[in-house]
N, C-alpha and C positions, 0 to 999 in steps of 0.2 A: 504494500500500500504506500504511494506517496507521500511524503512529511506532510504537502501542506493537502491532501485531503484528512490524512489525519487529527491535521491542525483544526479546520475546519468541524469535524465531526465531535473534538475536544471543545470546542468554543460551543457547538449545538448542547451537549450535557451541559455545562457548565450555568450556561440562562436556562437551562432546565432547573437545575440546581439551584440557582440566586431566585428562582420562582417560587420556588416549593418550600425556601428558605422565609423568603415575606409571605406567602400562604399559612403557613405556620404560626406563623406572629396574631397574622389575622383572625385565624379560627379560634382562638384564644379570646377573641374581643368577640366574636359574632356567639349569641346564642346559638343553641344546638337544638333546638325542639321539632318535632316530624314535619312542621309546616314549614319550616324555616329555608325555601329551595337557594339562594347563597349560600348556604352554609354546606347543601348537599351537592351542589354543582363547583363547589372549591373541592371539596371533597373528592368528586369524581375528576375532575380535574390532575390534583396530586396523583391519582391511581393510575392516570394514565401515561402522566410527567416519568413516573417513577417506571412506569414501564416499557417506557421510549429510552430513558437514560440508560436503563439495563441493556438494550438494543444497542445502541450508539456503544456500550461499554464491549460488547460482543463483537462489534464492528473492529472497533481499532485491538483488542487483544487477539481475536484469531483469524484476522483478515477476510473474515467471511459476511456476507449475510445474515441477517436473523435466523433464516430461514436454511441456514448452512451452504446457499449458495455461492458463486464467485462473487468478487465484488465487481460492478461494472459500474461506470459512470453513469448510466440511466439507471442503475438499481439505488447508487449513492444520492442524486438527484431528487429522486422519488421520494425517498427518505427524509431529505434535506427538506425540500417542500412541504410534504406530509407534517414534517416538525415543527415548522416554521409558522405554518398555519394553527399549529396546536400552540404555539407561543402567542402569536396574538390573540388565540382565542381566552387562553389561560389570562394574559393581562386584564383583557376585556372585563373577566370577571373576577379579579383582584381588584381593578378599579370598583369595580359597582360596589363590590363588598366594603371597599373604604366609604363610600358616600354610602349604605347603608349603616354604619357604623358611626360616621359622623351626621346624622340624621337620629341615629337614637340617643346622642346626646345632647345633640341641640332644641 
């Protein structure tokens, strides 16, 4: 594998990581009760965070796929996209949970 795809794929965990690191903070501050859908969709969030970085971590330790296949630039791509989209969707709803949080104090 290339340094700077790996480079690449090290920097995709890492804003996984610094997300799920403030997701953490926040869940802390958001109630937790059945209705409460922020608090279930940070939630599901993390779960999926946590299981893309384990991918990404599979990726640059055994040069392969998730999926134990080669790696190829349209497989890395895909990925990179796939991830990428899960990052903004992830902030999306770190944001809202901050203004529902500062909403319940003010």
């Amino acid at each position: 594998m290339p340094e700077k795809m790996k480079d690449i794929l090290q920097d995709a965990k890492g804003a996984l990581t610094k997300l799920n690191n403030e997701a953490l903070k926040i869940l802390k501050k958001l109630p937790q009760g059945p209705d409460d859908h922020v608090f279930r969709r940070i939630k599901k969030s993390m779960a999926t965070a946590n299981l893309t970085i384990a991918d990404l971590e599979h990726m640059t330790t055994f040069h392969e796929m998730p999926d134990e296949s080669s790696i190829t630039k349209k497989g890395v791509d895909k990925m990179l996209y796939e991830t990428g989209t899960m990052v903004e969707n992830y902030n999306e709803i770190i944001e809202m949970a901050k203004g529902v949080i500062k909403a319940r104090k003010g």
